[in-house]
Residue frames as qw, qx, qy, qz and C-alpha x, y, z in Angstrom:
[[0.652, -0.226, 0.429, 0.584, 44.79, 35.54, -85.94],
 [0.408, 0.809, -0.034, -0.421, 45.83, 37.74, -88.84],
 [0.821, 0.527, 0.086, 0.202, 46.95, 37.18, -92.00],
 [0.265, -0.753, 0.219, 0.561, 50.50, 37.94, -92.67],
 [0.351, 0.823, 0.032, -0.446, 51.70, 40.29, -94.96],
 [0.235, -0.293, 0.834, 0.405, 54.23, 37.68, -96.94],
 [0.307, 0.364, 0.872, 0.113, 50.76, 35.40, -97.77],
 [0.292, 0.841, 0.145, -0.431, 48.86, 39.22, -98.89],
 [0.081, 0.646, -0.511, -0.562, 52.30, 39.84, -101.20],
 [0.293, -0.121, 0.897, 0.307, 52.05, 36.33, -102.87],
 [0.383, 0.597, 0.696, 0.110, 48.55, 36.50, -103.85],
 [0.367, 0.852, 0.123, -0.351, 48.42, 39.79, -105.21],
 [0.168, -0.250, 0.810, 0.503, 51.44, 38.49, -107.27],
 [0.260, 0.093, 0.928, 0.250, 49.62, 36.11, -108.54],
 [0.267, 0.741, 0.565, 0.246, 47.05, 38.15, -109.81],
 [0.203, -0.550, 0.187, 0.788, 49.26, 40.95, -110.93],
 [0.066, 0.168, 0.652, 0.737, 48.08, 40.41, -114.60],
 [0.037, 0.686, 0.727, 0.017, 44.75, 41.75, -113.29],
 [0.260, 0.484, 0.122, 0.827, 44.73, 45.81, -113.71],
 [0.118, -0.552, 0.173, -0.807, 44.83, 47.66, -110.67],
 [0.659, -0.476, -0.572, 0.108, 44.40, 45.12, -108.04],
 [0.049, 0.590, -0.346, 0.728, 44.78, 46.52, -104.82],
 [0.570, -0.418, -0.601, 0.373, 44.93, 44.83, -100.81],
 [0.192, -0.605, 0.207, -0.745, 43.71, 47.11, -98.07],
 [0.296, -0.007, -0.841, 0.453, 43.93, 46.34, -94.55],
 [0.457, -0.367, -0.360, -0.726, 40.86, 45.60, -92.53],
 [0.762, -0.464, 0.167, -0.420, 40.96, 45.20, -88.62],
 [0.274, -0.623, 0.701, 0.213, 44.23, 43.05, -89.39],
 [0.669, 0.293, 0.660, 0.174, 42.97, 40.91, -92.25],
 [0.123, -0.376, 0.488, 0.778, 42.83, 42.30, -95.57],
 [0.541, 0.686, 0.378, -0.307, 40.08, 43.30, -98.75],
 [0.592, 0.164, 0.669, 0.419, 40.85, 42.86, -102.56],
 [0.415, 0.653, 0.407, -0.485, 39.75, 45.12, -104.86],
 [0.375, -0.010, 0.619, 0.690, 39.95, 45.29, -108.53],
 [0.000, -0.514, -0.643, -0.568, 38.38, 47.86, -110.58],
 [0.252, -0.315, 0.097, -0.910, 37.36, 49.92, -107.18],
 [0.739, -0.298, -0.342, -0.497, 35.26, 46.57, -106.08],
 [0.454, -0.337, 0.790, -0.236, 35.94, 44.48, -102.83],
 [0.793, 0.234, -0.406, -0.390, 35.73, 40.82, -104.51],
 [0.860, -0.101, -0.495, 0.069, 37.68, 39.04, -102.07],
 [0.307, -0.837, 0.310, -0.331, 39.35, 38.99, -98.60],
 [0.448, 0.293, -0.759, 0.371, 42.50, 37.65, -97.02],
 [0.509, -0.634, 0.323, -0.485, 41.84, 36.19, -93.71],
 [0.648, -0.589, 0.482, -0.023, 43.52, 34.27, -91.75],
 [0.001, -0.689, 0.475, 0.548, 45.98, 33.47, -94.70],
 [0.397, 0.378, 0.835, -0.038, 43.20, 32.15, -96.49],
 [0.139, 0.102, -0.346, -0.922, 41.63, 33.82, -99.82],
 [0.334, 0.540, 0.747, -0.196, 37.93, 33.92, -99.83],
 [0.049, -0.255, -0.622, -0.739, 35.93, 34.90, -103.43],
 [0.495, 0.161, 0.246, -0.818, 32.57, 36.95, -102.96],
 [0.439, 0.324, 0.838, 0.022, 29.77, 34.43, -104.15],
 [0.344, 0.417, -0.190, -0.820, 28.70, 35.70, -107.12],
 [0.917, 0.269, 0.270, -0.116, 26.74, 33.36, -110.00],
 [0.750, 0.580, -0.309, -0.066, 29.55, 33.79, -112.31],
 [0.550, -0.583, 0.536, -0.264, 31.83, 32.50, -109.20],
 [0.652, -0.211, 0.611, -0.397, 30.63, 30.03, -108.89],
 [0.885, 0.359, 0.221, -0.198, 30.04, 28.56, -112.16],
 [0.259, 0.749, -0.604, 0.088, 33.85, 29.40, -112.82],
 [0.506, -0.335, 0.699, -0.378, 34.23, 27.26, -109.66],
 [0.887, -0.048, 0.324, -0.326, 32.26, 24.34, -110.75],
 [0.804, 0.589, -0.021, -0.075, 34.44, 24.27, -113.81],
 [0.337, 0.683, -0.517, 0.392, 37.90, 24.85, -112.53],
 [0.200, 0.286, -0.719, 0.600, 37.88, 23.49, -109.11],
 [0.347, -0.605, -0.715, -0.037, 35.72, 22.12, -106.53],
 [0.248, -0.682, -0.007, -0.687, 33.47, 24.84, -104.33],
 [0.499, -0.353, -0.752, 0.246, 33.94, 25.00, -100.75],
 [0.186, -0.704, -0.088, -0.680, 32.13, 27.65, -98.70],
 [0.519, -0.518, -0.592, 0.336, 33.05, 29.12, -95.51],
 [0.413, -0.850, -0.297, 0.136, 32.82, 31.73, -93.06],
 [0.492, 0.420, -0.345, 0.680, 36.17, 34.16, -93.78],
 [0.148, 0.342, -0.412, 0.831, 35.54, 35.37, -90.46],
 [0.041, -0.293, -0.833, 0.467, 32.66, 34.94, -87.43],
 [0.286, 0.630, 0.589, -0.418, 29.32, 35.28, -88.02],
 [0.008, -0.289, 0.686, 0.668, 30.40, 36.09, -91.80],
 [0.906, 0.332, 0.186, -0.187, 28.02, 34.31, -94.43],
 [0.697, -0.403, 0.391, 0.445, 29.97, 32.02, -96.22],
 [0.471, 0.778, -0.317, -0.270, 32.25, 32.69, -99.30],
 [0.975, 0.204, 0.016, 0.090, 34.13, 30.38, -101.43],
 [0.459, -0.648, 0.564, 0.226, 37.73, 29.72, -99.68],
 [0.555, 0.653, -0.469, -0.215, 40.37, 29.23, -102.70],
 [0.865, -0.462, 0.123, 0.152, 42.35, 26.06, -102.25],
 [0.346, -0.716, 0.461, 0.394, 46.16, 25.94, -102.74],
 [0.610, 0.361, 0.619, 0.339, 45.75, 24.17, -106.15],
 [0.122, 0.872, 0.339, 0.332, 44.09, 27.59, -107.74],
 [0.126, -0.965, 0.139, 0.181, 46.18, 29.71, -105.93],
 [0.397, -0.575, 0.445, 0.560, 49.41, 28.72, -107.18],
 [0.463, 0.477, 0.560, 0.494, 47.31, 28.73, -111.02],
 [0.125, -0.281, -0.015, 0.952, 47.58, 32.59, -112.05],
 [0.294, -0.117, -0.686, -0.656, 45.95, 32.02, -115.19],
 [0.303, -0.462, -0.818, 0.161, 42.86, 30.44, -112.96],
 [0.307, -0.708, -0.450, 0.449, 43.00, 32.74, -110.16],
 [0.055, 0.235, -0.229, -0.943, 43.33, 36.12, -112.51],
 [0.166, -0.233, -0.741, -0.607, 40.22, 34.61, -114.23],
 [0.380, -0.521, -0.759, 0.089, 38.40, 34.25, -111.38],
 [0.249, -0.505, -0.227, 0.795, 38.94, 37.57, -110.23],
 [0.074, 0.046, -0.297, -0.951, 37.90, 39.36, -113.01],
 [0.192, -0.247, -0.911, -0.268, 34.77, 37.46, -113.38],
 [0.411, -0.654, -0.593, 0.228, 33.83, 37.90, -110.04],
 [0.044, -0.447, -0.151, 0.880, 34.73, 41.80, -110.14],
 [0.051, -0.011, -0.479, -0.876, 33.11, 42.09, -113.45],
 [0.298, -0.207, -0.930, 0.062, 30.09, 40.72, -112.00],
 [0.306, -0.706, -0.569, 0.291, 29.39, 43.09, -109.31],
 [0.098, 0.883, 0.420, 0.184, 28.16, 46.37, -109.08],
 [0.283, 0.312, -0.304, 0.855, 30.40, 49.61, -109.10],
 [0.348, -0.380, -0.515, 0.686, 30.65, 51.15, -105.95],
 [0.020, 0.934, 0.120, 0.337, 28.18, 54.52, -104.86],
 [0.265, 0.215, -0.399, 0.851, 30.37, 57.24, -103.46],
 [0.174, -0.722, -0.669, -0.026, 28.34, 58.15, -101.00],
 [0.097, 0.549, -0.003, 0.830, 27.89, 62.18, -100.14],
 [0.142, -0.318, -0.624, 0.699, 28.55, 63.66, -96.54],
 [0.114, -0.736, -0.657, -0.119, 25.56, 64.67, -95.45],
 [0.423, 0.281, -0.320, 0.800, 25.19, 68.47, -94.73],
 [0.265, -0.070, -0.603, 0.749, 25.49, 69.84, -91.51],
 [0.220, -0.772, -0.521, -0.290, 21.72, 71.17, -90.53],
 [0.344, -0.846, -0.236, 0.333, 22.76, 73.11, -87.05],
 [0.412, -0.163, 0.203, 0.873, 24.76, 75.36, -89.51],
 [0.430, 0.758, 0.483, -0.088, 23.01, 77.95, -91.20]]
């Protein structure tokens, strides 16, 4: 099942006060990014948080943790519940955290072409 694209518009509302979020589509589900980082994914119109420590310890403090699978054979990440999503304040906090957290992205560089000369 995919996510539809009403439950994608609501959450990036809600964390419109974050600077430059942005939803790409992904095999009909959907990736987060903020800052250029993937930090969370929509799936099955469910929001899952990358596990990060500072996640989590946001988590312990704001809401209980539950970890699952956003998708088969996945490891799990930490599914938001509907409490925290309809807190902005919260769920903008958590997002930054958890983008500020992890590591910019390499670009990686195409590789060149050897049977050219």
């Amino acid at each position: 099942m995919s996510s539809q694209a009403s439950f994608v518009e609501f959450v990036t509302d809600q964390l419109s006060a974050c600077e430059g979020i942005v939803a790409r589509k992904m095999f009909g589900e959907y990736a987060l990014y903020l800052s250029g980082k993937m930090f969370a994914l929509i799936c099955d119109d469910q929001l899952f948080i990358k596990p990060t420590p500072e996640s989590r310890s946001f988590l312990e403090i704001h809401s209980k943790i539950v970890e699952v699978p956003p998708y088969p054979q996945a490891k799990p990440w930490f599914v938001i519940d509907s409490d925290m999503l309809e807190d902005r304040d919260q769920l903008t906090d958590l997002a930054n955290c958890t983008a500020a957290s992890l590591p910019v992205p390499v670009k990686k560089t195409p590789k060149k072409d050897k049977t050219k000369s």
